[in-house]
N, CA, C and O atoms as a Maestro MAE file, in Angstrom:
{
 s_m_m2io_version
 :::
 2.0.0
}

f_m_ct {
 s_m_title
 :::
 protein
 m_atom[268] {
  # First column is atom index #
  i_m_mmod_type
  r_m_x_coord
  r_m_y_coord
  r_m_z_coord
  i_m_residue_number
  s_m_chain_name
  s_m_pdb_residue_name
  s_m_pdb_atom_name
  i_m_atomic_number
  :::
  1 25 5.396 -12.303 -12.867 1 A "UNK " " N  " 7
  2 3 5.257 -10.940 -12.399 1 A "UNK " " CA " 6
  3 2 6.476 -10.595 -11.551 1 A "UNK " " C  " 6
  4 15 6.892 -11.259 -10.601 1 A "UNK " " O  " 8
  5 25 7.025 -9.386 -12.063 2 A "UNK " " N  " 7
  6 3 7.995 -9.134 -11.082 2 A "UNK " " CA " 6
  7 2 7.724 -8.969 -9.502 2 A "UNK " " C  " 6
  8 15 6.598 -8.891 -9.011 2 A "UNK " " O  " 8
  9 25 8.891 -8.929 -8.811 3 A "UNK " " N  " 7
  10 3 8.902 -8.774 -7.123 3 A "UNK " " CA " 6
  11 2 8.355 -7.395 -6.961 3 A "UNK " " C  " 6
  12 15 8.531 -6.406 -7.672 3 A "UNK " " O  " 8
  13 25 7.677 -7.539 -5.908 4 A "UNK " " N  " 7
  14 3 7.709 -5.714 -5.270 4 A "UNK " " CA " 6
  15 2 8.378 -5.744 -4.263 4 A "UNK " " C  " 6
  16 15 8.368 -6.581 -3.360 4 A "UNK " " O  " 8
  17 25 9.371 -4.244 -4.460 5 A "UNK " " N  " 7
  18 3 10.361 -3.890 -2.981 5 A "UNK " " CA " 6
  19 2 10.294 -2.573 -2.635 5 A "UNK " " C  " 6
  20 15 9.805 -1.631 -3.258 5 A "UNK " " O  " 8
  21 25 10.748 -2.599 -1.751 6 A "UNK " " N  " 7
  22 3 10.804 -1.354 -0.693 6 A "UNK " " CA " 6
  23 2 11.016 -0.124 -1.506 6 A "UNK " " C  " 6
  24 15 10.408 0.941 -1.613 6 A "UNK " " O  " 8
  25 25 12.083 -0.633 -2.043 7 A "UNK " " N  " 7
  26 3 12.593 0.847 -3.059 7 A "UNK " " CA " 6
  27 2 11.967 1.332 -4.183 7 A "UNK " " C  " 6
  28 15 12.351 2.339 -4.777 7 A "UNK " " O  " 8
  29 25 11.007 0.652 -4.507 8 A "UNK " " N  " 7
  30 3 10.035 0.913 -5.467 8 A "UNK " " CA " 6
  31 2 9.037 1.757 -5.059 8 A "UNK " " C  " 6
  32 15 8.604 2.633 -5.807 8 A "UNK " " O  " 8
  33 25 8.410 1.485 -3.344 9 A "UNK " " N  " 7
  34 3 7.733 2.038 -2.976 9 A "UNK " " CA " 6
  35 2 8.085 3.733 -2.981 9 A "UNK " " C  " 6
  36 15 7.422 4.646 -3.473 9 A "UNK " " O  " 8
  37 25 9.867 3.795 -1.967 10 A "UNK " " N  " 7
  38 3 9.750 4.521 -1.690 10 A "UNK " " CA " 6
  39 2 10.288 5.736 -2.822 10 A "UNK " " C  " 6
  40 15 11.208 6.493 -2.515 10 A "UNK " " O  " 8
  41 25 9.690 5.804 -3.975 11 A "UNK " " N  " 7
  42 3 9.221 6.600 -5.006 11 A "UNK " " CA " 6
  43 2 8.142 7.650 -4.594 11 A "UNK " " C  " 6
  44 15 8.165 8.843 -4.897 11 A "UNK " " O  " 8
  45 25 7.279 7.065 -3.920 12 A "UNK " " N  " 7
  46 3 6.170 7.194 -3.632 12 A "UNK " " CA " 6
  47 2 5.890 8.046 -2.651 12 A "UNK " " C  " 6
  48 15 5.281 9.103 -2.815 12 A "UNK " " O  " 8
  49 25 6.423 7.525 -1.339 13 A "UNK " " N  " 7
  50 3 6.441 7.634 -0.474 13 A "UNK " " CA " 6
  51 2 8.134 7.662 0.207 13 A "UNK " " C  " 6
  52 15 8.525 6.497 0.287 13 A "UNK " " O  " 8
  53 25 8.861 8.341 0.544 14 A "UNK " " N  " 7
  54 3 9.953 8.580 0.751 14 A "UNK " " CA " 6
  55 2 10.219 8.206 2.287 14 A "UNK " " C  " 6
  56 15 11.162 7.466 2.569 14 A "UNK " " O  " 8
  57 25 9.468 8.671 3.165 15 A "UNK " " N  " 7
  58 3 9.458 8.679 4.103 15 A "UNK " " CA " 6
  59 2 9.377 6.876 4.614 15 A "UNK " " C  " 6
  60 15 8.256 6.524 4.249 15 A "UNK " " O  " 8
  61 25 9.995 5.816 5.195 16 A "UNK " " N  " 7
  62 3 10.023 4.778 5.520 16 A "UNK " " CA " 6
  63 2 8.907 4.317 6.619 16 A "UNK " " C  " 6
  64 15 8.397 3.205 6.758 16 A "UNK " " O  " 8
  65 25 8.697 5.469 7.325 17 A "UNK " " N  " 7
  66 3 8.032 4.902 8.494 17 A "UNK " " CA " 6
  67 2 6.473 5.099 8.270 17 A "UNK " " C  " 6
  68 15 5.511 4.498 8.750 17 A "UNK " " O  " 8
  69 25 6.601 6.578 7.008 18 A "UNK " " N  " 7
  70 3 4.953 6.763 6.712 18 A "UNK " " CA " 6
  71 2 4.636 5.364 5.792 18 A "UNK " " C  " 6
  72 15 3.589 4.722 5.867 18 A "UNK " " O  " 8
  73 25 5.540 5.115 5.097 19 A "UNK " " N  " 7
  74 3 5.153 3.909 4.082 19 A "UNK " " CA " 6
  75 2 4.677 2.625 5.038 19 A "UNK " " C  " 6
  76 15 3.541 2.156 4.961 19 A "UNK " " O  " 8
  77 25 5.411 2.263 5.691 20 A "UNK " " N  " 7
  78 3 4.607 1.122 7.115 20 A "UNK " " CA " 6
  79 2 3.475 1.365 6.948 20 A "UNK " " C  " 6
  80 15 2.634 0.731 6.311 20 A "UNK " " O  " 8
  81 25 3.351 2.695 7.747 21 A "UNK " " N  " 7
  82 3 1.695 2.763 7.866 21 A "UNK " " CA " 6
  83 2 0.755 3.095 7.527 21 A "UNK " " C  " 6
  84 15 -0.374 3.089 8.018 21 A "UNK " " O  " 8
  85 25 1.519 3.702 5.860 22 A "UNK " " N  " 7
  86 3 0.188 3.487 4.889 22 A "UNK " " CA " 6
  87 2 0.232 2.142 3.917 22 A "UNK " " C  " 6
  88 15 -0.584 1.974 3.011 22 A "UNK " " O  " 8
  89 25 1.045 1.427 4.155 23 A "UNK " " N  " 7
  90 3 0.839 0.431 3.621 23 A "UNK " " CA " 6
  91 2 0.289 -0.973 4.596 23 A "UNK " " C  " 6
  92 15 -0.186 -2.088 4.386 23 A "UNK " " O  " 8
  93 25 0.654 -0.202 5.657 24 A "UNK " " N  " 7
  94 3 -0.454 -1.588 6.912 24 A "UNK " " CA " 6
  95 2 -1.778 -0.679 7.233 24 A "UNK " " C  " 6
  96 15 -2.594 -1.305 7.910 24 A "UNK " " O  " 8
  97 25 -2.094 0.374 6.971 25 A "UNK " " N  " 7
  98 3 -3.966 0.545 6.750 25 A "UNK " " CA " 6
  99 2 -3.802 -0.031 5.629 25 A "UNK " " C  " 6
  100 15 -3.513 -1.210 5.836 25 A "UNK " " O  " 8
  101 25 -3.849 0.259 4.324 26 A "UNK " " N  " 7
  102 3 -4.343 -0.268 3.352 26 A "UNK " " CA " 6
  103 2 -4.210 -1.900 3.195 26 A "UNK " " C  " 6
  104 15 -5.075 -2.361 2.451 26 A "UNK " " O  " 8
  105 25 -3.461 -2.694 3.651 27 A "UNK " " N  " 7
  106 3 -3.408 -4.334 3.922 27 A "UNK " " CA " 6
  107 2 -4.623 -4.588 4.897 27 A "UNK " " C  " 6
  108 15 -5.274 -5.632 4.932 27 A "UNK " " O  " 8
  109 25 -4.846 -3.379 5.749 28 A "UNK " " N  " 7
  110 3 -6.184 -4.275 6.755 28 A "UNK " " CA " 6
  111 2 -7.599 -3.678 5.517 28 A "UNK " " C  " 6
  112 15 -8.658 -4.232 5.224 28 A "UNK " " O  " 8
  113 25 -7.384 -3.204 5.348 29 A "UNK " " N  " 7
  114 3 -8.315 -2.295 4.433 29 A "UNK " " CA " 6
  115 2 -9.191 -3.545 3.499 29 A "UNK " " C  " 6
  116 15 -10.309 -4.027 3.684 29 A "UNK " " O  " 8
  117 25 -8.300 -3.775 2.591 30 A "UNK " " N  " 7
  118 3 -7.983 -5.196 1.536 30 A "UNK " " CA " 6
  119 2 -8.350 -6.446 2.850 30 A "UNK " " C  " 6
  120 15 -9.418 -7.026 2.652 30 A "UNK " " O  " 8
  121 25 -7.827 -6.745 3.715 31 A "UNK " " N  " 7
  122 3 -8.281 -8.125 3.965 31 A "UNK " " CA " 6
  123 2 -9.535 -7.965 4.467 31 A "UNK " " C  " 6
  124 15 -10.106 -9.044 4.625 31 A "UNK " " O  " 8
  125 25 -10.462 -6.562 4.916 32 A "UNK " " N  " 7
  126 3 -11.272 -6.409 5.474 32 A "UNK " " CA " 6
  127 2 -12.506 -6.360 4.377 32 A "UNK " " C  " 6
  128 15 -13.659 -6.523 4.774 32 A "UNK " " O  " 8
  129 25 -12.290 -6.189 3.332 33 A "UNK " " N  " 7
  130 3 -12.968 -6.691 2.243 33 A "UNK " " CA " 6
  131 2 -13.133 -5.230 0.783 33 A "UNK " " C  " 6
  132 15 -14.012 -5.233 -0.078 33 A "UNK " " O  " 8
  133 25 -12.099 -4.237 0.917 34 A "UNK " " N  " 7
  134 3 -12.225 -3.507 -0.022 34 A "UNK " " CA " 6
  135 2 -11.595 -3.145 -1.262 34 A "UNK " " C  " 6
  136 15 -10.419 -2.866 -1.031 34 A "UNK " " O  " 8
  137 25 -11.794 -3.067 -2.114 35 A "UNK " " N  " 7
  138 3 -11.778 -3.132 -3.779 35 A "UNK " " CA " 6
  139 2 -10.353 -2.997 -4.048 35 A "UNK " " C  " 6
  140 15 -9.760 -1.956 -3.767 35 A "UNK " " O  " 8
  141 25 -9.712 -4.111 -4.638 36 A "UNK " " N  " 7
  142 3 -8.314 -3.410 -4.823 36 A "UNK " " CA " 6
  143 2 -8.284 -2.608 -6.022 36 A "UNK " " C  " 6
  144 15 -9.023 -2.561 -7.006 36 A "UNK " " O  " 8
  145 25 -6.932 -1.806 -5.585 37 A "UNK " " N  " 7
  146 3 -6.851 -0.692 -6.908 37 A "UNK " " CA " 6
  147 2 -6.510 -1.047 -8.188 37 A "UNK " " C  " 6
  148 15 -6.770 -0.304 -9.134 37 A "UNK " " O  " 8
  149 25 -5.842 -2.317 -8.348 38 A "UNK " " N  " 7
  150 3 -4.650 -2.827 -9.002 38 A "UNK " " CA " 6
  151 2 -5.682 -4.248 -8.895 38 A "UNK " " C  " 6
  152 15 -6.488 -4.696 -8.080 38 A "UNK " " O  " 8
  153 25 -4.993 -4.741 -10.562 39 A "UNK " " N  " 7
  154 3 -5.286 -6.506 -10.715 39 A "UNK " " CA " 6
  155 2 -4.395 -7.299 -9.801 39 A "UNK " " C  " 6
  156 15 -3.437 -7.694 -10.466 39 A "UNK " " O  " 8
  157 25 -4.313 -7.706 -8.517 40 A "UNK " " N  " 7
  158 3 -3.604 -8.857 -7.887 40 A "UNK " " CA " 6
  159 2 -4.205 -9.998 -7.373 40 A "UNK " " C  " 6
  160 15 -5.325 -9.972 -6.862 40 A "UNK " " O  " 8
  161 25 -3.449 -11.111 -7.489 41 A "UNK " " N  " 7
  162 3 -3.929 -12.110 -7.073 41 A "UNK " " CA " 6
  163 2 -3.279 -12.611 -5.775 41 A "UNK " " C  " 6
  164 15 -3.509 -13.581 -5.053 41 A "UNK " " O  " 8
  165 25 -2.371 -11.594 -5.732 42 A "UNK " " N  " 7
  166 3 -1.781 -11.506 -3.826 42 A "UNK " " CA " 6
  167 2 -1.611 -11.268 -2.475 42 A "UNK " " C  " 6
  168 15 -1.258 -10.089 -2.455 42 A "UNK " " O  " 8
  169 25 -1.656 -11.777 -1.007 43 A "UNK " " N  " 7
  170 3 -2.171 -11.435 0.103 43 A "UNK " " CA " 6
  171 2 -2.023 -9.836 0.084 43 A "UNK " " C  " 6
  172 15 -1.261 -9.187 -0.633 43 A "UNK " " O  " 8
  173 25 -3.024 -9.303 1.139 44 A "UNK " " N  " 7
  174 3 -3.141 -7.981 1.129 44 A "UNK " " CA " 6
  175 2 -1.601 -7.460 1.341 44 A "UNK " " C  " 6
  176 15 -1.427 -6.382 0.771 44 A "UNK " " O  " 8
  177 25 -0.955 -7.738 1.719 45 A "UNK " " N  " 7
  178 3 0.298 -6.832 2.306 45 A "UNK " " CA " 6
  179 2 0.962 -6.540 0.772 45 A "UNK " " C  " 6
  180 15 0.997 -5.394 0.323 45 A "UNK " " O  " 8
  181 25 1.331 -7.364 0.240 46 A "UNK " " N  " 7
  182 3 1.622 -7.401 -1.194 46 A "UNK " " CA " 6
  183 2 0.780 -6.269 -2.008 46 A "UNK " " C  " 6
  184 15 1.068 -5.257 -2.647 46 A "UNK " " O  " 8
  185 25 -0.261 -6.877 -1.696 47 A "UNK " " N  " 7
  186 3 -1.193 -6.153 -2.628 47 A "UNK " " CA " 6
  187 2 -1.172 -4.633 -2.547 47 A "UNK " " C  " 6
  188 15 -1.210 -3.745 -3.398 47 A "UNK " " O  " 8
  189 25 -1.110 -4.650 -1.405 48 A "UNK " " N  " 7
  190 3 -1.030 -2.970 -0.682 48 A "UNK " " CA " 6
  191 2 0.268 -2.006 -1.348 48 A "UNK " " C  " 6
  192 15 0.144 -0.832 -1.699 48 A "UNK " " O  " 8
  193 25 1.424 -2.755 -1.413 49 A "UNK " " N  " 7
  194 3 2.667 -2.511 -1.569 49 A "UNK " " CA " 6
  195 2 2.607 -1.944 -3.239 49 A "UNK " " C  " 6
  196 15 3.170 -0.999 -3.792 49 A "UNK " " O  " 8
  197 25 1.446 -3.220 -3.844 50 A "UNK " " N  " 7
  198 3 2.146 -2.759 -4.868 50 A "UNK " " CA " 6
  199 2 1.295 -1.712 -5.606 50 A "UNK " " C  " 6
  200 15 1.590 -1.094 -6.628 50 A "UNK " " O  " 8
  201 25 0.299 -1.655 -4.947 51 A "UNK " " N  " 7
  202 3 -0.684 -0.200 -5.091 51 A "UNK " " CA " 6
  203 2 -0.067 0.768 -4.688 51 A "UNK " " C  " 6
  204 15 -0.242 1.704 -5.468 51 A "UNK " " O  " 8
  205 25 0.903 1.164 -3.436 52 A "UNK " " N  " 7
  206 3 1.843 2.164 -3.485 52 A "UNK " " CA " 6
  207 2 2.787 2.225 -4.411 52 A "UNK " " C  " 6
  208 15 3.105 3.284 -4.951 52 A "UNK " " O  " 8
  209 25 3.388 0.947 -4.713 53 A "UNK " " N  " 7
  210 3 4.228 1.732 -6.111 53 A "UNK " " CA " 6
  211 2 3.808 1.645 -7.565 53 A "UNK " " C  " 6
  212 15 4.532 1.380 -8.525 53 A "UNK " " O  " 8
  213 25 2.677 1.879 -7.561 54 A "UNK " " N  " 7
  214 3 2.009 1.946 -8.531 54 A "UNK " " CA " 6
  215 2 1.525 3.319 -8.642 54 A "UNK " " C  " 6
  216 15 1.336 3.781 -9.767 54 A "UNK " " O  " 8
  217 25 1.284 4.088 -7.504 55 A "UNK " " N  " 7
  218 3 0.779 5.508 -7.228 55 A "UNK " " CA " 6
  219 2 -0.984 5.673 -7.257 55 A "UNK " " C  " 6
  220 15 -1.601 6.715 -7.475 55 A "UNK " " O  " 8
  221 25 -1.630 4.139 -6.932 56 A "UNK " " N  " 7
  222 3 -2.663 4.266 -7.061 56 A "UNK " " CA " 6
  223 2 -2.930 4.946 -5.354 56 A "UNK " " C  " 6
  224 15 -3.590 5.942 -5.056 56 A "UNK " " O  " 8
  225 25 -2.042 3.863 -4.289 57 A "UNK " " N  " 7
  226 3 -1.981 4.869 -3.289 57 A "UNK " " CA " 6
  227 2 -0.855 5.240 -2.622 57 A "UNK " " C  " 6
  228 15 0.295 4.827 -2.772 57 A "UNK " " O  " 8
  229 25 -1.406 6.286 -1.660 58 A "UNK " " N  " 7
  230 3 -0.225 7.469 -1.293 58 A "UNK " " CA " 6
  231 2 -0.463 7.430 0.447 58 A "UNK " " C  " 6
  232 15 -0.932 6.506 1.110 58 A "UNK " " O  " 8
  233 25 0.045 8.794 0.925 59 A "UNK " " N  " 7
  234 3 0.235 9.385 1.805 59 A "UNK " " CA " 6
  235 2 -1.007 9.295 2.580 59 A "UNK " " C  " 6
  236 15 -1.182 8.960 3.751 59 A "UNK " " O  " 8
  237 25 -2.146 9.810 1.322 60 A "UNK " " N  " 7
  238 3 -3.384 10.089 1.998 60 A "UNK " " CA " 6
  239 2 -4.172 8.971 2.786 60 A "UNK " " C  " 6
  240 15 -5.345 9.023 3.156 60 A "UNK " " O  " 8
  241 25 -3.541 8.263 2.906 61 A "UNK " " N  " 7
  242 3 -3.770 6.781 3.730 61 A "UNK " " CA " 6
  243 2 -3.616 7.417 5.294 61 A "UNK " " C  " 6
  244 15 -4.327 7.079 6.240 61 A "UNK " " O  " 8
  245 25 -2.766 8.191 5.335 62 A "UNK " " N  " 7
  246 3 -2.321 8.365 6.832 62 A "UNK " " CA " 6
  247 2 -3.535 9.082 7.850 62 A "UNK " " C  " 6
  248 15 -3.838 9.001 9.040 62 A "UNK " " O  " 8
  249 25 -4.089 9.911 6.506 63 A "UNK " " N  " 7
  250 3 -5.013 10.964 6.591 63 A "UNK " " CA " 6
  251 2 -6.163 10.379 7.130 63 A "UNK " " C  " 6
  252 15 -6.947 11.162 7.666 63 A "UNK " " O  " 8
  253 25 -6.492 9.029 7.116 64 A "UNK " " N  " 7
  254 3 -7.754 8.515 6.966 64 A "UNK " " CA " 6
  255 2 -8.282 7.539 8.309 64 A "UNK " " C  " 6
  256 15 -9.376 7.071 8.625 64 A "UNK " " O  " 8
  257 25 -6.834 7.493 8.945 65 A "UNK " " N  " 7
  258 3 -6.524 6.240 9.962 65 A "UNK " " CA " 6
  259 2 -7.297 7.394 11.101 65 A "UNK " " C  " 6
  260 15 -7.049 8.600 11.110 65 A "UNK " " O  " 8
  261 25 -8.368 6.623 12.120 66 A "UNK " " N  " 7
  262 3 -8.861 7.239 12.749 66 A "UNK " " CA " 6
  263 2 -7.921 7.393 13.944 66 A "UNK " " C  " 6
  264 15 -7.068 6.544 14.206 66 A "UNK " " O  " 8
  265 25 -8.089 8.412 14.598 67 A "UNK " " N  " 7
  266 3 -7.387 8.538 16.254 67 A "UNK " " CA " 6
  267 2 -7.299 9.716 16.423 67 A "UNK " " C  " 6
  268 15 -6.847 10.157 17.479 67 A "UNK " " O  " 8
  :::
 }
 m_bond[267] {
  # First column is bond index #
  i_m_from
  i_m_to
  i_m_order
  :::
  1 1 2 1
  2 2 3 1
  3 3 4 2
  4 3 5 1
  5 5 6 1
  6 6 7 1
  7 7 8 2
  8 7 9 1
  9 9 10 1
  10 10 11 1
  11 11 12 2
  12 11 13 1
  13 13 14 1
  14 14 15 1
  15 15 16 2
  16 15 17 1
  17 17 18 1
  18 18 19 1
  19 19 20 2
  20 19 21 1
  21 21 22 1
  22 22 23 1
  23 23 24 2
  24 23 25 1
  25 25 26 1
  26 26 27 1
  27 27 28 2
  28 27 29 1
  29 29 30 1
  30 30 31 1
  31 31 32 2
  32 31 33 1
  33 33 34 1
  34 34 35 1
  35 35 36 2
  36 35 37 1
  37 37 38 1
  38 38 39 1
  39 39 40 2
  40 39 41 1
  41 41 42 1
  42 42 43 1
  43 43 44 2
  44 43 45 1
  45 45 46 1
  46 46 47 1
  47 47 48 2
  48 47 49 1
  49 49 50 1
  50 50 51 1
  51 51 52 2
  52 51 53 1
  53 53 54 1
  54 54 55 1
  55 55 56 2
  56 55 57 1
  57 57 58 1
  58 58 59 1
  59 59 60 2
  60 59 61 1
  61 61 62 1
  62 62 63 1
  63 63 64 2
  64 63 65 1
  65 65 66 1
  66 66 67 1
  67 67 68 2
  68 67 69 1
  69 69 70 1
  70 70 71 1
  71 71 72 2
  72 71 73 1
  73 73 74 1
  74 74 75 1
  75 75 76 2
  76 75 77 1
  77 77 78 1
  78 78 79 1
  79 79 80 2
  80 79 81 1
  81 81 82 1
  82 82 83 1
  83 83 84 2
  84 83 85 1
  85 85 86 1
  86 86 87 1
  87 87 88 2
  88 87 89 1
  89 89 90 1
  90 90 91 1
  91 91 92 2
  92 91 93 1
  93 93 94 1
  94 94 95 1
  95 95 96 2
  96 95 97 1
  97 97 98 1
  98 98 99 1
  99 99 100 2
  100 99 101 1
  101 101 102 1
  102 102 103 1
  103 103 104 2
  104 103 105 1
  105 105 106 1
  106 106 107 1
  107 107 108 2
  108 107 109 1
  109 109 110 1
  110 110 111 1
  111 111 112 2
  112 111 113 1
  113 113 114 1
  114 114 115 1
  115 115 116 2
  116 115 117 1
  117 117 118 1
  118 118 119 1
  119 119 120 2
  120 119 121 1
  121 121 122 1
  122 122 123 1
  123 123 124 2
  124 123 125 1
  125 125 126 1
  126 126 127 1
  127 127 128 2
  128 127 129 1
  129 129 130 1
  130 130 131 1
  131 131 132 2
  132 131 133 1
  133 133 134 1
  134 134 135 1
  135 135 136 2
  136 135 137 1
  137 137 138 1
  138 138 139 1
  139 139 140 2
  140 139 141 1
  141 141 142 1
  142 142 143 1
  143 143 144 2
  144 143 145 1
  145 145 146 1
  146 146 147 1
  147 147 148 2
  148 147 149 1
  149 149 150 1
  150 150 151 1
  151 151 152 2
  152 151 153 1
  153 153 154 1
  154 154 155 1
  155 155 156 2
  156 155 157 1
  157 157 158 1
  158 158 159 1
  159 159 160 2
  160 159 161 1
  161 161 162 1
  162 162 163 1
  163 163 164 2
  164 163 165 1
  165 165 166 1
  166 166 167 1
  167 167 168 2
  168 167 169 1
  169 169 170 1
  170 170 171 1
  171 171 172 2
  172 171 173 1
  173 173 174 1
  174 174 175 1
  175 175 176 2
  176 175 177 1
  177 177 178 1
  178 178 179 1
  179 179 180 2
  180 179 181 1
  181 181 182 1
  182 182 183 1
  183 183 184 2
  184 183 185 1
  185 185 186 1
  186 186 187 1
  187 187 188 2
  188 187 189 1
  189 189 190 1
  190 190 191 1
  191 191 192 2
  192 191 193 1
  193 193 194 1
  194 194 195 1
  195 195 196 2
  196 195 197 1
  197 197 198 1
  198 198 199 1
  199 199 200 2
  200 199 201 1
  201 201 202 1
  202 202 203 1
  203 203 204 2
  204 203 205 1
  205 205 206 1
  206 206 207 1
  207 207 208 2
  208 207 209 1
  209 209 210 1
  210 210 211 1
  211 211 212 2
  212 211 213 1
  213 213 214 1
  214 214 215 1
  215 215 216 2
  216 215 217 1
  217 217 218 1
  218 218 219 1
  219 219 220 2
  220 219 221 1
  221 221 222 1
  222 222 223 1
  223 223 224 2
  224 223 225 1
  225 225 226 1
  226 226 227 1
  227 227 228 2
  228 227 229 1
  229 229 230 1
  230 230 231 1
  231 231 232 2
  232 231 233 1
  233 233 234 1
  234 234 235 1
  235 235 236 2
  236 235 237 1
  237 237 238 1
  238 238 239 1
  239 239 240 2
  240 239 241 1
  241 241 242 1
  242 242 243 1
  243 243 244 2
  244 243 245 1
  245 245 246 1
  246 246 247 1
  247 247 248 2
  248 247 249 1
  249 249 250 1
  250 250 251 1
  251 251 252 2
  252 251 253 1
  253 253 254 1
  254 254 255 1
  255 255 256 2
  256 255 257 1
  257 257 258 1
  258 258 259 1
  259 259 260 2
  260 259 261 1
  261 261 262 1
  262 262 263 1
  263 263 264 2
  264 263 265 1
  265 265 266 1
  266 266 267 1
  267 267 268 2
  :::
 }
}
């Protein structure tokens, strides 16, 4: 399986700093026990990453983070 990188993501997500932190909710998300979007067999951070460049997820991650 190929690598996932940054620049793949930021397809997706353009913005560098929103991608952090929709891609670190969705890594606690995944280790916290919820459905991945995507077939992986890799730690959540990965996993997360490559559900963003996949476009399964987005932005709307940001939307969701309570505070």
């Amino acid at each position: 399986m190929a690598r996932i990188t940054v620049e793949d993501c930021l397809v997706q997500i353009p913005n560098r700093f929103q991608l952090v932190l929709a891609a670190t909710y969705r890594a606690r998300m995944l280790s916290q026990g919820h459905t991945p979007r995507i077939e992986s067999r890799n730690k959540p951070g990965v996993t997360a990453l490559r559900e963003i460049a996949a476009g399964k997820v987005g932005i709307e991650m940001l939307k969701k983070v309570p505070g």
